[in-house]
Every structure is written in C-alpha cells, then in structure tokens.
N, C-alpha and C positions, 0 to 999 in steps of 0.2 A: 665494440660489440655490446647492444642492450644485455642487459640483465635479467638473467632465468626471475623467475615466480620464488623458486626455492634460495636464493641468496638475496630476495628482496627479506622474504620472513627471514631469514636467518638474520639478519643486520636489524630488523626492525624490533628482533628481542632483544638490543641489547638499547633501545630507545629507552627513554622517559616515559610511562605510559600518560602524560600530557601529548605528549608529540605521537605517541602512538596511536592515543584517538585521534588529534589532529588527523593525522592520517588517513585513518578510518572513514571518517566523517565525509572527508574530499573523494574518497575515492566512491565510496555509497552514495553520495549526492550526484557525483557522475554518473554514476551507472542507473538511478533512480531517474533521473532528469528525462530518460528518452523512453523511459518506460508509463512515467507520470502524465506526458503530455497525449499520449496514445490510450493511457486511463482513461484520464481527465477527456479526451475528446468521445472517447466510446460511453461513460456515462454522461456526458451532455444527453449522444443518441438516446442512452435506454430513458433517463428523466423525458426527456422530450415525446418518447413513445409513448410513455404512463400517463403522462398528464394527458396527452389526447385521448387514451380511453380512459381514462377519468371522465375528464370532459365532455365524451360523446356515451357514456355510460353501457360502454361495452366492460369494464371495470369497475369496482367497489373499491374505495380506498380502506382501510383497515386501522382500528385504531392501534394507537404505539403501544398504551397497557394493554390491551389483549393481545398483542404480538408479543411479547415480553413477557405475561404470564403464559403464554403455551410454551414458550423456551423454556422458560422456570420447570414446567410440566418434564419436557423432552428431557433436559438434562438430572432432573430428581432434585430439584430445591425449590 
C-alpha cells in the first residue's frame, strides 16, 4: 500500500535537511517541468504577438527606465 502525504512529512522530519532539500528540489522540478514548458510555450505566443505590433506599429515599445520609474512611482520609492 503507497504511502499517505502525512507519513511521507512525518519520516522526512526526521531526515538531514541536505536530503530534505534533496528532496524538495526533485519533487519541485517535477511538478515545475509541466508547467514550465506550457509557460515557456505560451510566452513564445505572447513575445511573438508584441513584436508583430511592434513591427507593424499598431504598438509603442516602452523604455525599461521609464517602466521601472513608474513602478518606483506605484510602489512609493
């Protein structure tokens, strides 16, 4: 019989926390892995979108220091 959720943590506190990140690390890069390539494919889309109205000047591209000073603005620093 697999092992519950709650006697995986129970056993993993009494790990090394080397091996407890181990742990960590593998199971986050699992579960990252199917979500990263669904990212990574959906901003392909949106970059590819931008640059076309870049390109055909239905968009303005926007510099980075003035992006970053209106944040600065937004957040009060």
């Amino acid at each position: 019989m697999p092992l519950t959720v709650e006697q995986i943590v129970e056993e993993a506190r009494h790990w090394p926390p080397d091996r407890l990140a181990e742990l960590v690390d593998s199971l986050s890069l699992e579960l990252h892995q199917g979500i990263s390539s669904k990212v990574s494919a959906a901003w392909k889309q949106e970059t590819r979108r931008r640059l076309v109205e870049i390109q055909d000047g239905t968009e303005q591209p926007v510099d980075g220091d003035e992006v970053a000073a209106g944040v600065r603005r937004i957040v009060g620093r």
